[in-house]
N, C-alpha and C positions, 0 to 999 in steps of 0.2 A: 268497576263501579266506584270504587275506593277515590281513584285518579280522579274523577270527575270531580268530586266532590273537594278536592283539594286546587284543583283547576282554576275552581270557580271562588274557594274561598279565598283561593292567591289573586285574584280580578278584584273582589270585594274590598282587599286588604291593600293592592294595587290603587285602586280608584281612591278608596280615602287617601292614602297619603297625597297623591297627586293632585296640584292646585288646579283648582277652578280656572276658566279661563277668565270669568270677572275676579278672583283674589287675584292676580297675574295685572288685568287693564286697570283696577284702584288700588294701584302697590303706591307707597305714602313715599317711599325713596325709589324715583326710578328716572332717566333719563328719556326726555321725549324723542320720540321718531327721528326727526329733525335732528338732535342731538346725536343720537345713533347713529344716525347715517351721516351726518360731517365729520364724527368721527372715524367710522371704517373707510371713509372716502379721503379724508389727510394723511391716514394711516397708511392706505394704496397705493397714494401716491408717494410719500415718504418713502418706501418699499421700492414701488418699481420705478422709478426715473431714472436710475442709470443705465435703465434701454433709452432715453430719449423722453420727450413732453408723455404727458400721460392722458386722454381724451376721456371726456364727459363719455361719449358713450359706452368706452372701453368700461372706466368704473362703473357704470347701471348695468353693464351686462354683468358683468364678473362677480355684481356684489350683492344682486339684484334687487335693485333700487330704481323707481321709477326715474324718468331722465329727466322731467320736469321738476320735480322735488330736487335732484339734486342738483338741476344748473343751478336753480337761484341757493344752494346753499354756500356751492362753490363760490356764484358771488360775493356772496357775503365774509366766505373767507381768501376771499381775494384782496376786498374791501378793507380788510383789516391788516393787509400784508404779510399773510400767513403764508398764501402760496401766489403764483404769480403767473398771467396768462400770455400763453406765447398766440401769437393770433398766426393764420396763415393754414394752408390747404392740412398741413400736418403740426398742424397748434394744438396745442389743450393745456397741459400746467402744470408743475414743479412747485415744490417748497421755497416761498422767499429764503427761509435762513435752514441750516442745518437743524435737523430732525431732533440734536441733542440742545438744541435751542428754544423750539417751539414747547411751551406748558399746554398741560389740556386745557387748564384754566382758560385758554387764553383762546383753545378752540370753541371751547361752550360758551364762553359771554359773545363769542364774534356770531357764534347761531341765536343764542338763546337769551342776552341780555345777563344783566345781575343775577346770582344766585342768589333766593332766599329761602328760608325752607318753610317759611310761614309770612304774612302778610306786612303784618308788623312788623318787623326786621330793620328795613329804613326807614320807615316814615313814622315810627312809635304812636298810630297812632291808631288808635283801637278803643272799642268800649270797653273791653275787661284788666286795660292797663294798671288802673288802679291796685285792680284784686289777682293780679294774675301772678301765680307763685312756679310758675316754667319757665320763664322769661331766660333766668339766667341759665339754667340748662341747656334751653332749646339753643340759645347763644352760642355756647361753649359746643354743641354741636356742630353747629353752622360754621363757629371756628377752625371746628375740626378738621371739615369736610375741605373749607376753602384753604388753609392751609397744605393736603395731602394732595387737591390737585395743583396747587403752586407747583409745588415740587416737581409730579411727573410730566417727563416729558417723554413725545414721542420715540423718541429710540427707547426710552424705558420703559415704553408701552410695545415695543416688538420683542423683550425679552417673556412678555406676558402673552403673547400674541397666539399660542397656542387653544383650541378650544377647549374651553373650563368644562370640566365633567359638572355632575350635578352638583346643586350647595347639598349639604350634608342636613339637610332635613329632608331631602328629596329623595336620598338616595336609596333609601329602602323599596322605593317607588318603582325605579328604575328592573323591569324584565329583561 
């Protein structure tokens, strides 16, 4: 009887910590789908090509990502000469340059456009410009952020490549 009751207070205690699935869909820093998957899909490829071109279908199966979402992603980093398309019965695509070459910066603006983490950012042009006392902080975030993905690149995204346990507010969560 005792069990039970602790069973159930470990579920209770269980479910609070563990996020909602809407706090998870309206997280304020989070990379879109799209971003997601151009990224584990340059990353697959960067990985396995020295078997040979790597195939649209191979990565949606392997990574399971729809195959329509990811052609036109792959275009788009194609587009931008990140990777490059070998055409023919046993075509699909390779890394234009060395893995320790490509920035992620350089993978998200080719999916997703300019980073900004709020509206204002380039175009300063807002109605609370006047009175707005976060500007420079939200800045120097934004700095932050665009800066640290300068830096990494692909190969120093496969030393990270391992799956990340829970973040450490989660992990009490975790049965």
């Amino acid at each position: 009887m005792q069990a039970i009751a602790l069973d159930t207070l470990g579920d209770r205690v269980s479910s609070y910590l563990r996020p909602k699935r809407s706090e998870i869909d309206n997280s304020v820093l989070r990379f879109s789908k799209k971003a997601d998957y151009g990224l584990m899909a340059i990353h697959y490829i960067a990985f396995h090509q020295h078997a040979g071109v790597v195939n649209t279908k191979r990565i949606a199966e392997d990574l399971g990502i729809p195959v329509e979402v990811l052609a036109k992603i792959l275009q788009r980093l194609a587009k931008r000469s990140l990777i490059a398309s070998v055409n023919g019965p046993k075509g699909g695509y390779v890394l234009a340059r060395p893995p320790g070459e490509i920035r992620i910066s350089e993978v998200l603006r080719a999916i997703e456009g300019p980073f900004a983490l709020v509206n204002c950012y380039r175009t300063l042009q807002c109605p609370q410009l006047d009175r707005c006392n976060i500007r420079r902080p939200v800045l120097t975030i934004q700095t932050s952020i665009e800066r640290f993905l300068e830096k990494m690149t692909l190969e120093q995204m496969n030393s990270l490549a391992e799956p990340a346990g829970l973040p450490s507010t989660l992990a009490g969560a975790k049965s």
